[in-house]
C-alpha positions in Angstrom: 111.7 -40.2 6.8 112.9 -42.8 9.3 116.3 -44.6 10.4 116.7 -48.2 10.3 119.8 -50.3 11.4 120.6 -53.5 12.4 123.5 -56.1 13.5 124.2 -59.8 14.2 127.3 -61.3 15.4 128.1 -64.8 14.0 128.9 -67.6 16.9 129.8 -65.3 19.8 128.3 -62.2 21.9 129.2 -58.6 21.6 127.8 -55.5 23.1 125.2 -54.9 20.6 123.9 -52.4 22.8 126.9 -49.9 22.3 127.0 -51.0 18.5 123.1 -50.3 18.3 123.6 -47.1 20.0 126.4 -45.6 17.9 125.0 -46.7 14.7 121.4 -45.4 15.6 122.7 -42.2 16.7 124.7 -41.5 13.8 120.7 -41.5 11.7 119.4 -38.7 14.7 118.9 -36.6 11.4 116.6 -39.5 10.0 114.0 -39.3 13.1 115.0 -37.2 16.1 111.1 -37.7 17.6 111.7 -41.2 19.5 114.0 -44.2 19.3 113.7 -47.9 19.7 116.0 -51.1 20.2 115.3 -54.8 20.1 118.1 -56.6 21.5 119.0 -60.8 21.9 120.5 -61.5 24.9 121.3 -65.0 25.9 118.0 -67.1 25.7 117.1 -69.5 28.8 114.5 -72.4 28.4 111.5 -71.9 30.6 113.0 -68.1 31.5 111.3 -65.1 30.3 112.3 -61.3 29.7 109.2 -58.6 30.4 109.3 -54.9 29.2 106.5 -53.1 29.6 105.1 -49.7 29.6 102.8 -48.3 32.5 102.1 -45.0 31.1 103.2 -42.2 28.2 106.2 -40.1 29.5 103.6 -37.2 28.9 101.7 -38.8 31.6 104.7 -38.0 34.1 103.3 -34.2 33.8 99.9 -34.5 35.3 101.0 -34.3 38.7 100.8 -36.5 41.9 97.9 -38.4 41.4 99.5 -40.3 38.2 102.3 -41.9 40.6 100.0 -43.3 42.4 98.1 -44.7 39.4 101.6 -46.1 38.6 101.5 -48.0 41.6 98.3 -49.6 41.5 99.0 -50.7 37.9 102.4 -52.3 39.7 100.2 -53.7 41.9 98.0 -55.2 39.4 100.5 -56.9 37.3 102.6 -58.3 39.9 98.8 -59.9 41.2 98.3 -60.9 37.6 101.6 -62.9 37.4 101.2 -64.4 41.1 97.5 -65.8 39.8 99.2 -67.3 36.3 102.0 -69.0 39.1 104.6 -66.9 37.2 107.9 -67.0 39.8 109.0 -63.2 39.2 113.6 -63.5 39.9 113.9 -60.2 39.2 111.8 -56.4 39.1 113.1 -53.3 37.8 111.5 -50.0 37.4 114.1 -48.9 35.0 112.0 -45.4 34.6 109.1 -43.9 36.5 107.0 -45.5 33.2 108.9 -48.4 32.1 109.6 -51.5 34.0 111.9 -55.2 33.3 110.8 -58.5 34.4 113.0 -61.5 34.3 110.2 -64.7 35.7 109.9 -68.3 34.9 106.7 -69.2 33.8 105.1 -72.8 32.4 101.7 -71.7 31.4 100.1 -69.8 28.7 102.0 -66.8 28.1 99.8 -65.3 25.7 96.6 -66.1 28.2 99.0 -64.3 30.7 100.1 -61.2 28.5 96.4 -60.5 27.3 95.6 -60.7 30.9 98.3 -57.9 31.9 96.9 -56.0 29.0 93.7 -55.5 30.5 94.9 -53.5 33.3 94.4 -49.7 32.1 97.3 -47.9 30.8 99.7 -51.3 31.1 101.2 -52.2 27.7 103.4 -55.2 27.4 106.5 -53.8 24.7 108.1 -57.3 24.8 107.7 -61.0 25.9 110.3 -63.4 25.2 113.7 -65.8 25.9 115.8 -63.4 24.3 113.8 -60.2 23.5 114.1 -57.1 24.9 112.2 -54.6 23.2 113.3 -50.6 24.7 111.9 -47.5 23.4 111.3 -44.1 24.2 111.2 -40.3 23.3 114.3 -38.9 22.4 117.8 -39.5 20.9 119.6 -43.1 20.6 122.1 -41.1 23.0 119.3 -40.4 25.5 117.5 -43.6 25.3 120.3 -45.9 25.9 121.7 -43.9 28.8 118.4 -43.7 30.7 117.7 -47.7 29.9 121.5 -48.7 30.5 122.0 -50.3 26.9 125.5 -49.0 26.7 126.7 -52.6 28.6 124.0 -55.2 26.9 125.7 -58.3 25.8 124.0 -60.4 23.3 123.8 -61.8 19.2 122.0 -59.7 17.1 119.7 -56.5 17.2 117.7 -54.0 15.2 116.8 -50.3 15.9 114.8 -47.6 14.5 114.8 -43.6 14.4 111.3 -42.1 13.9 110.3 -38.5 12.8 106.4 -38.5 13.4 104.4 -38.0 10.1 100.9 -40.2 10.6 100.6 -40.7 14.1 101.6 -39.3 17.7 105.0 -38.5 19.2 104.6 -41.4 22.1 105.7 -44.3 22.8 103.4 -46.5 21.6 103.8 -45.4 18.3 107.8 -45.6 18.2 109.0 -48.5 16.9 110.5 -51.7 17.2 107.3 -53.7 17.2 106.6 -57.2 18.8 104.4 -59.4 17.2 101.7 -59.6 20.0 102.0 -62.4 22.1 104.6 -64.8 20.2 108.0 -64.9 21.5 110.8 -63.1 20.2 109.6 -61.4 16.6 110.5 -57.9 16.3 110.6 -55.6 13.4 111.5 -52.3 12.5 110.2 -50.5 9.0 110.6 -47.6 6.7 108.6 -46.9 4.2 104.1 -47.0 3.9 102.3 -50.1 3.1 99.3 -48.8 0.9 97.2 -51.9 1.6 97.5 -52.0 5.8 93.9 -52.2 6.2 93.3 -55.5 4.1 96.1 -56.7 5.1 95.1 -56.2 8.4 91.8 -57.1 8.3 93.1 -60.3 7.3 95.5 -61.3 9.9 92.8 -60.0 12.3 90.0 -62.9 10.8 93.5 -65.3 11.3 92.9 -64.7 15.2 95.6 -62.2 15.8 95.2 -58.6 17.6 96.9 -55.5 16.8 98.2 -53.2 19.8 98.8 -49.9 17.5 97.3 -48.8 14.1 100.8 -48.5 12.3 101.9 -50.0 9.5 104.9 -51.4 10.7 103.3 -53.6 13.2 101.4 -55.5 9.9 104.9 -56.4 9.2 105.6 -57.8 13.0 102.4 -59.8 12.9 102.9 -61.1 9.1 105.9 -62.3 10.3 104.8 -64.2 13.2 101.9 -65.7 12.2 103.7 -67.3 9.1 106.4 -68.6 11.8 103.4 -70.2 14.0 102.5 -72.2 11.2 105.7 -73.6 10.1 106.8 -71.1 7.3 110.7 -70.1 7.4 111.9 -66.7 7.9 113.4 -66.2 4.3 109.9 -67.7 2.5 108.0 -64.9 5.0 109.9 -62.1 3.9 109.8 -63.8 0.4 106.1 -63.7 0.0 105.6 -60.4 1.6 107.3 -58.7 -1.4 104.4 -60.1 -3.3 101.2 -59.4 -0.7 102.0 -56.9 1.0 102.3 -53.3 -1.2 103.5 -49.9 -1.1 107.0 -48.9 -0.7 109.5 -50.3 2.0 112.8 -51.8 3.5 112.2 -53.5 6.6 114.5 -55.7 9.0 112.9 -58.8 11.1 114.6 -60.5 14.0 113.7 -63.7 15.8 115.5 -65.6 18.8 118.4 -66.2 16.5 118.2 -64.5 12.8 117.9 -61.7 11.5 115.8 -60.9 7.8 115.8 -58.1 5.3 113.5 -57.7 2.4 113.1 -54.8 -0.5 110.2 -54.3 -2.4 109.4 -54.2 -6.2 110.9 -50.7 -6.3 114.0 -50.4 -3.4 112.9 -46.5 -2.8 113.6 -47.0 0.6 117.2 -46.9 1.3 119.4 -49.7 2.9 123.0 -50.3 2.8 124.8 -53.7 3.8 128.3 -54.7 5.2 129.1 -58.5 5.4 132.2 -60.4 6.7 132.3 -64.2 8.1 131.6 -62.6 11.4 129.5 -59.5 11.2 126.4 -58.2 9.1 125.5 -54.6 9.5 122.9 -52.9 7.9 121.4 -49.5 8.1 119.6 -46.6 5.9 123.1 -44.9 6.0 126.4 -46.1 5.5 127.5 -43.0 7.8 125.8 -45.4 10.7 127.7 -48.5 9.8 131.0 -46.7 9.7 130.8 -45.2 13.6 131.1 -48.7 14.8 134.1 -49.6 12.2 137.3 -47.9 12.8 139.0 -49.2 9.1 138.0 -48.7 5.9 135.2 -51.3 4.6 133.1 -52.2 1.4 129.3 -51.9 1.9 126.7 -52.2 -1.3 123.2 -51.5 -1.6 121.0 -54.7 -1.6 118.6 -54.7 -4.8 115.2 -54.6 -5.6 113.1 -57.4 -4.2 116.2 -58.9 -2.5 115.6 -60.9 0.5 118.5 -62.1 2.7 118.5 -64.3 6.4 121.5 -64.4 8.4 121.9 -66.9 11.4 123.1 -65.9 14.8 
C-alpha cells in the first residue's frame, strides 16, 4: 500500500512545495518507508536543473573512508560537465548524498547524463527546465525540511509515500521516477503491472535504458518515449489502459501538465478536487483537505478514466 498525490495551479505559481508536503504527510500511514516529490518551478530555455544522488544514506554509516569517496565522485562529475562545456551557475550539496545543479548547457544532454552515470555510485534523480525530482528515507515532514521544499514556488507537482513490499528501503527504489534522459517526465504509481517484463523488454529493443527494476519506472519511460515521437499526453495515458496490465492509478507530469489514468478495474484508490484554478488529487481525500481550510466536493474518478490538465 502506497500514497499518491498531486497538484497543479492554473495560470500562476503557488508554493507547491508546502501543498505537496501537507498533503503527502497527511498519507504517512500509506508508506512511512520513504518519500518523494517532483516539483515545476519556472522553466528557463537553455537552463537546466540537476538532482542527483552520490550514494544510499545507508552508505553515510560506513565510516570515513565513504566521505572521501563522495568527494572524488564530486570531483568526477563536475570534470564530466567541464568536458561536455556545461557552465555550472550554481552547486549545492543539499545533504552529505544528495546534490542540486542549476548549469546551462547546448549539447547532448542525454550523451552528458549517461556520461555522469558511469561514475560509480553517481545516479542522476532528475534532468530538466523545470524538474526537480527530491526523495529520500523518511516522512513528507522529514524530507522536505532536510531538502527545504517548505519555500518552492512553482505550477504543478506530484508525490508519493512508499511502504517497501518488492524491493529495498533506499533511495533508488522510492519514487517519483524520471524517464531516463528526456526532460521533465515524472511519474508516481500505485498499484503492480503484471506484464513489467514484456513491457519492458520492449521499450528496452525501442532504445531506452531502465535505472531501477520497478514497475513504476515502466510507466515513466512509456510515457516518454510516446512523447519523443509525437504522441499527446492524454492518447499515452489512453493507450496504456489497454497495454499495459495489472492493477493501478498513476499520475504523470511533464513541463506543464499533469495526467491521471485508471485501469479496467479502478482497485487502486484516487480521489479528485477540481475548480477553475486548482486540481488536487490524492489516494485520500484526508490529504486534499489539509491544504483546504473550507468545505469542498471531491469524487472518485472511474474506471478507465483518463484526464490531462494544463498548467
Amino acid at each position: 500500500m502506497c500514497g499518491i498525490a498531486g497538484i497543479i495551479h492554473k495560470g500562476h505559481r503557488a508554493n507547491v512545495g508546502a501543498e505537496m508536503t501537507s498533503m503527502l504527510q497527511a498519507l504517512k500511514h500509506r508508506g512511512p518507508d520513504s518519500t518523494g516529490y517532483a516539483v515545476y518551478g519556472d522553466p528557463v530555455e537553455g537552463a537546466y536543473v540537476m538532482r542527483l544522488k552520490i550514494a544510499e544514506a545507508e552508505d553515510m554509516e560506513l565510516g570515513r573512508s565513504i566521505h572521501d569517496r563522495l568527494e572524488e565522485r564530486i570531483e568526477a562529475v563536475d570534470a564530466i560537465l567541464a568536458s561536455h562545456g556545461a557552465e555550472v551557475n550554481v552547486k549545492e550539496r543539499v545533504r552529505p548524498y544528495a546534490l542540486r545543479y542549476v548549469l546551462n548547457h547546448d549539447g547532448d544532454t542525454g550523451d552528458m547524463a549517461e556520461h555522469i552515470e558511469e561514475t560509480e555510485g553517481v545516479e542522476i534523480l532528475s534532468l530538466g527546465n523545470g524538474l526537480e525530482l527530491i526523495k529520500d528515507l523518511g516522512d513528507a515532514g522529514s524530507v522536505a525540511e532536510a531538502y527545504g521544499l517548505g519555500d518552492f514556488e512553482g505550477t504543478h507537482g506530484i508525490g508519493h509515500t512508499r511502504m517497501a513490499t518488492e524491493s529495498d528501503v533506499d533511495i533508488k527504489s522510492a519514487h517519483p521516477y524520471w524517464a531516463f534522459p528526456y526532460n521533465d517526465v515524472s511519474v508516481v504509481h500505485n498499484g503492480q503491472i503484471t506484464n513489467y517484463w514484456i513491457m519492458r523488454r520492449e521499450m528496452e529493443r525501442k532504445g531506452h535504458r531502465f535505472m531501477s527494476d520497478c514497475d513504476s519506472e515502466l510507466l515513466a519511460v512509456y510515457t516518454a518515449h510516446h512523447l519523443a515521437n509525437g504522441v499527446p499526453l492524454e492518447e499515452s495515458l489512453r493507450r496504456s489502459i489497454d497495454e499495459i496490465d495489472g492493477v493501478f492509478t498513476y499520475l504523470v507530469c511533464t513541463r506543464d501538465q499533469l495526467g491521471m489514468a485508471k485501469d479496467t478495474m479502478a482497485a487502486k484508490p484516487l480521489v479528485l478536487y477540481e475548480s477553475d484554478d486548482l486540481i488536487a488529487m490524492a489516494s485520500e481525500e484526508v490529504a486534499i483537505r489539509t491544504i483546504f481550510p473550507e468545505e469542498i466536493d471531491t469524487h472518485d474518478p472511474y474506471d478507465e478514466e483518463v484526464r490531462v490538465w494544463q498548467a
